[in-house]
N, C-alpha and C positions, 0 to 999 in steps of 0.2 A: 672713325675709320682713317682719318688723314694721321688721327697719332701711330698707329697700328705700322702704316706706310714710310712713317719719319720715322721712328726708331731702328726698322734694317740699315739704311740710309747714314745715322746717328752712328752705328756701331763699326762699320765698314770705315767710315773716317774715322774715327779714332784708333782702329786695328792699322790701319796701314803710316797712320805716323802723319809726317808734313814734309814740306822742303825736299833738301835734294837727299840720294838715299847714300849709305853706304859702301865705296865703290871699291873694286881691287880688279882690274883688268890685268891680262899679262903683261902688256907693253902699254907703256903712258901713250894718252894723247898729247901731242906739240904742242896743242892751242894752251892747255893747262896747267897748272902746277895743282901738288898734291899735298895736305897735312893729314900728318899720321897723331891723332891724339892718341896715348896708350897709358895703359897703367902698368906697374912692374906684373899684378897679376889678375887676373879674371876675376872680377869682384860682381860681378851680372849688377853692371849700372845700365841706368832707366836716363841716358846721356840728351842736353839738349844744348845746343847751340848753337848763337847767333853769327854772324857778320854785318861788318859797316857794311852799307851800300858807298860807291865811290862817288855819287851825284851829291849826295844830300848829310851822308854820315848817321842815318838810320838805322839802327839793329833790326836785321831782321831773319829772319829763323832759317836757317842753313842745315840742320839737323834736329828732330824729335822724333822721339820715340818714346812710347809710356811704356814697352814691352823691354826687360834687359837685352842689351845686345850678346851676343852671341860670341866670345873670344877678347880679348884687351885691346885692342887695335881700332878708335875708328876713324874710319879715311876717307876725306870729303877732296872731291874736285873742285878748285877755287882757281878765280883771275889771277894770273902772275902779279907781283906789287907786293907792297906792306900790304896786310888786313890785318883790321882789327875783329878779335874772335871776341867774344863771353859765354863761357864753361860753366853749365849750370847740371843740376840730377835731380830727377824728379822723382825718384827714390830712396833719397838719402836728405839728411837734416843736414843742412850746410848752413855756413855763414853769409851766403849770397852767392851769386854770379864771379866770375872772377874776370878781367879781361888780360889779354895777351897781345903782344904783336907780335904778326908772324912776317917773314920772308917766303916770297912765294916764287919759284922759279918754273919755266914751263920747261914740261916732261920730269921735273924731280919732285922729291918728297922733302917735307920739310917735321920734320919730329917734334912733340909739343909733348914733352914727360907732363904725366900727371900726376901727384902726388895727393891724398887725404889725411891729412893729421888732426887726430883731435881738439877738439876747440871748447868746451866745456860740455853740458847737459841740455836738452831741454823736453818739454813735452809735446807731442806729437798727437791730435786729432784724428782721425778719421772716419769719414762719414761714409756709412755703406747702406747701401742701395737694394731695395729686394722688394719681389711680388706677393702680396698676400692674398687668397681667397677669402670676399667675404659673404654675408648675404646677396648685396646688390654686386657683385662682381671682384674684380680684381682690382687692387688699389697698390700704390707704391707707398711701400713707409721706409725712412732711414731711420738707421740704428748708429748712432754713436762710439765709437773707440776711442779708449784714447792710453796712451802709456809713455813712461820717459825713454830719451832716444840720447844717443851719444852724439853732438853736434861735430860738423866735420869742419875741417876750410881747406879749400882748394888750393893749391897750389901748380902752378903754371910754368915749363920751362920749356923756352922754342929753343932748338939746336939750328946748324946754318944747314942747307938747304944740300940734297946728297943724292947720286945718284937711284935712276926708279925699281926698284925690285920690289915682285909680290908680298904681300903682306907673308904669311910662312916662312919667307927667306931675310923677314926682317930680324936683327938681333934683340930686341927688345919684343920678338912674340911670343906667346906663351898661351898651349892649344886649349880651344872650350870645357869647361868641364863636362864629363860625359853623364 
């Protein structure tokens, strides 16, 4: 009965992501500065990423999401200062994490182009997950996939820091596919 009660629990966290979310207010906050990670076009990435903490220089998760974001643009609310970012996609074969330092001004945005270019082959696992009915009840069995994927590498480029306008009125946006 206790599993029955943990898996709604289990699924609800994982649906809603981690860290801080997604932001585009009309007008900046003062106390903040703002980075616009973007890509030239809407590729529905599954985007995760870290930041140093300023105490200790720990990465720790600033942005995830296992669901593609919605539009090219994403823009996280961060402390004024250099931060250091790591650019990672949970959808995509990459070559690693990438890191960047960014300029963080409060009330602007500071644009971190993303770029993906191929980086060789490789193959690609996946383990899926499903209920089966048996005699004595319901049982989980996973099923194995697996197929070759085009490996990517990231690439990372921070512009200097500019004034704040909504994401739509940024020149590098480019709207959700419908």
């Amino acid at each position: 009965m206790k599993v029955i009660q943990f898996v709604p629990a289990l699924v609800w966290v994982l649906a809603c992501g981690c860290a801080t979310h997604d932001v585009n207010p009309t007008k900046p906050k003062t106390t903040v500065g703002y980075v616009d990670f973007y890509t030239d076009s809407n590729l529905n990435l599954s985007w995760r990423v870290k930041r140093a903490e300023e105490q200790n220089g720990d990465m720790v998760e600033a942005f995830l999401e296992y669901s593609p974001l919605k539009g090219n643009i994403l823009r996280l609310a961060v402390p004024a200062g250099t931060n250091l970012f790591e650019v990672w996609f949970m959808n995509k074969l990459t070559t690693g994490p990438q890191p960047v330092l960014v300029s963080v001004a409060n009330a602007k945005i500071t644009p971190v182009r993303v770029a993906l270019n191929p980086a060789g082959a490789g193959t690609v696992r996946t383990e899926l997950y499903e209920y089966r009915t048996t005699r004595r009840g319901v049982r989980q069995v996973a099923r194995n996939v697996s197929g070759d994927q085009q490996a990517l590498e990231i690439n990372l480029a921070a512009a200097l820091p500019q004034d704040y306008r909504p994401k739509e009125q940024m020149p590098y946006f480019s709207p959700p596919a419908k």
